[in-house]
N, C-alpha and C positions, 0 to 999 in steps of 0.2 A: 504494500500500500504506500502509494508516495507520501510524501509529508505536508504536501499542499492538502489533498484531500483528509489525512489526519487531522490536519486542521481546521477544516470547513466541516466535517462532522462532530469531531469537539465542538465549536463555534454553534453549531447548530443544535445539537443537545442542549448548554448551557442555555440557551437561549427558547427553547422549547421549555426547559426546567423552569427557567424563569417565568414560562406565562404559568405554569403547572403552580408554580407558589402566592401566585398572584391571584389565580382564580381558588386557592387552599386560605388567603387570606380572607376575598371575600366571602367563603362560606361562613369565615371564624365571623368576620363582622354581621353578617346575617343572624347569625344563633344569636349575637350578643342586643339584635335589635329583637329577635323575641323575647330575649329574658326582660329586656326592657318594657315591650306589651304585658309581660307576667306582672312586675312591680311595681306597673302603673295600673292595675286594674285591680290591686286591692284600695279598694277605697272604702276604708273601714274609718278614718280621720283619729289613726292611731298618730301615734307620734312619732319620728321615724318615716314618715313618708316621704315620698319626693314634692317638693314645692312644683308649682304649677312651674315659676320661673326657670329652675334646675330641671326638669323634665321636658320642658320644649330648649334648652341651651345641648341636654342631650341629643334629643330627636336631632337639630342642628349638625352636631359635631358628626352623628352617625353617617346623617344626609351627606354632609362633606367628606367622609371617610369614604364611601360608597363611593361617589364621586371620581377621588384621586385616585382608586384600585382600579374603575373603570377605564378610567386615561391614561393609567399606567398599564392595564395590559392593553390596549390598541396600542402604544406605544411599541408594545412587547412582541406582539403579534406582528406587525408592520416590520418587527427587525425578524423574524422569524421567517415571514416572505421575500425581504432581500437578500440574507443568507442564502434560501433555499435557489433564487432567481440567479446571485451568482454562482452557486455549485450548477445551474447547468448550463451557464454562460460558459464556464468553465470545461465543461464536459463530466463534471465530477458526480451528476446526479442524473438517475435515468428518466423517469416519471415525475409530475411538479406531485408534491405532497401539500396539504393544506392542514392548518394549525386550530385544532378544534380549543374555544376557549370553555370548554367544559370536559377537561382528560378521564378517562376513564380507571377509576378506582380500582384497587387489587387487593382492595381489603376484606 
């Protein structure tokens, strides 16, 4: 295997792992906005609860959170198709493959 193409598969893993971590984050952020639907629906006016204020400054933060995961993988994904475009500019890659932003679990 030449070393150009060791590289451009390296290059293209890393970069594939990248969106794979990015779409593993926004799951974490999604659970973390139900737990927040869970702790805003006790509304019992115990003490301890989230103030209207703190709970829509949440919602906010999560809203923005979503957000930059989502921009960061188009970011991720869009390097993932020029990789792949140069490996067969190159000759280095037979078929175009495309970057699913939902990878399939093997748990």
């Amino acid at each position: 295997m030449s070393d150009t193409r060791l590289y451009y598969e390296q290059l293209r893993g890393r970069a594939r792992q990248l969106v794979n971590r990015l779409d593993d984050a926004m799951d974490g952020v999604l659970a973390i906005d139900r737990a927040v639907d869970d702790v805003l629906r006790a509304d019992m006016d115990n003490p301890g609860e989230l103030s209207t204020t703190d709970s829509e400054d949440l919602r906010q933060l999560l809203d923005t959170a979503r957000f930059s995961l989502r921009s960061a993988e188009r970011i991720a994904v869009a390097h993932v198709s020029d990789v792949e475009a140069a490996m067969r500019r190159l000759g280095l890659a037979g078929e175009k493959t495309t970057v699913s932003a939902v990878p399939v679990n093997s748990n």
